[in-house]
C-alpha positions as CSV (number, residue, x, y, z in Angstrom):
1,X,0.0,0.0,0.0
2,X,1.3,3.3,-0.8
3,X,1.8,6.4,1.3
4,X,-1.7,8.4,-0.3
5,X,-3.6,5.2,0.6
6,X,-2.5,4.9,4.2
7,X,-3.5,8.6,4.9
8,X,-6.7,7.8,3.3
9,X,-7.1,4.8,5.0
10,X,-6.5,6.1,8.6
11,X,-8.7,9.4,7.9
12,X,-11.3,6.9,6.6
13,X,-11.8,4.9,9.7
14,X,-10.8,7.5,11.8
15,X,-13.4,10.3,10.9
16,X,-15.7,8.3,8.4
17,X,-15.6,11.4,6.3
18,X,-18.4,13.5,3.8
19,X,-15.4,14.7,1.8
20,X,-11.4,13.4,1.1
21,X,-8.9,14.5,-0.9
22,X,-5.4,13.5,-0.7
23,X,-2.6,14.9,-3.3
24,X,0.9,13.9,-3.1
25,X,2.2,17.8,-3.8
26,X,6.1,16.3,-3.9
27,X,7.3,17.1,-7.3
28,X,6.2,20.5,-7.0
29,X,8.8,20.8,-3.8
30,X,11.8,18.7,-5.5
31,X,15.1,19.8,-4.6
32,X,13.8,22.0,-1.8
33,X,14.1,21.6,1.6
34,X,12.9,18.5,3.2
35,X,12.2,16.8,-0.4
36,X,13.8,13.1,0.6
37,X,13.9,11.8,-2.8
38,X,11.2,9.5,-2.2
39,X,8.1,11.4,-3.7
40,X,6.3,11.6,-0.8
41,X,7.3,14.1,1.1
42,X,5.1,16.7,0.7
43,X,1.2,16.3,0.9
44,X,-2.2,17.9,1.1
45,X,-5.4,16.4,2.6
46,X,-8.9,18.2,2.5
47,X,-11.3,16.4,4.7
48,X,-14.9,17.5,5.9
49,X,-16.6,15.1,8.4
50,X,-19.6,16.0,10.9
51,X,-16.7,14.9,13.9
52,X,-15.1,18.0,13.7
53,X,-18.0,20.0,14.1
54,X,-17.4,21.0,17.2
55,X,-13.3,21.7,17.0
56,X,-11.9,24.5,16.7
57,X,-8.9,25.0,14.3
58,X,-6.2,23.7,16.5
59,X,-8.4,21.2,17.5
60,X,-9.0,19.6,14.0
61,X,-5.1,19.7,13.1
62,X,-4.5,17.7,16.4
63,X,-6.8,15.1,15.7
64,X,-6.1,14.6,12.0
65,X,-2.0,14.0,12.8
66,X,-3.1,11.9,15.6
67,X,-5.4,9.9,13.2
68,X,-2.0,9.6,11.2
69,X,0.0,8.6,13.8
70,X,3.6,9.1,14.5
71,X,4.8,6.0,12.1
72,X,3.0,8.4,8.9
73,X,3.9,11.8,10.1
74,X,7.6,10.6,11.1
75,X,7.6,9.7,7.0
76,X,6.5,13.2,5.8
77,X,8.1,16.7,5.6
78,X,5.0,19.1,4.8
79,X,1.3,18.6,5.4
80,X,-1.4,20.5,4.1
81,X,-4.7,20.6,5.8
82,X,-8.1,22.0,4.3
83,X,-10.4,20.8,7.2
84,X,-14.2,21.4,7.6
């Protein structure tokens, strides 16, 4: 399984959500700071789900990169988040 299916895995069964996009947004960062040279690097998630109705900002950007875990956010430089 690759790295996009694993976020979208865990933000799956984490948040069971209305909306979810993930784009690997690596080649656009290659040769920059924190590109590894294994294309995945650099990512973006957009994600609605009723569960973060109540959360504020913070909130939501805590519980999305705890969803991840440390084993997937140990693997990535950058991470995007468009969360409603």
């Amino acid at each position: 399984m690759g790295l996009a299916e694993e976020i979208r895995s865990r933000l799956q069964e984490a948040f069971a959500p209305t909306r979810l996009e993930v784009r690997n947004d690596s080649a656009r960062h290659a040769g920059h700071a924190g590109d590894d040279g294994t294309g995945e690097s650099h990512w973006h998630v957009a994600i609605e789900a009723p569960a973060f109705a109540d959360m504020s900002r913070l909130a939501r950007h805590r519980a999305v990169h705890d969803a991840l875990g440390p084993d997937i956010m140990g693997r990535i430089h950058a991470l995007g988040l468009e969360i409603g």
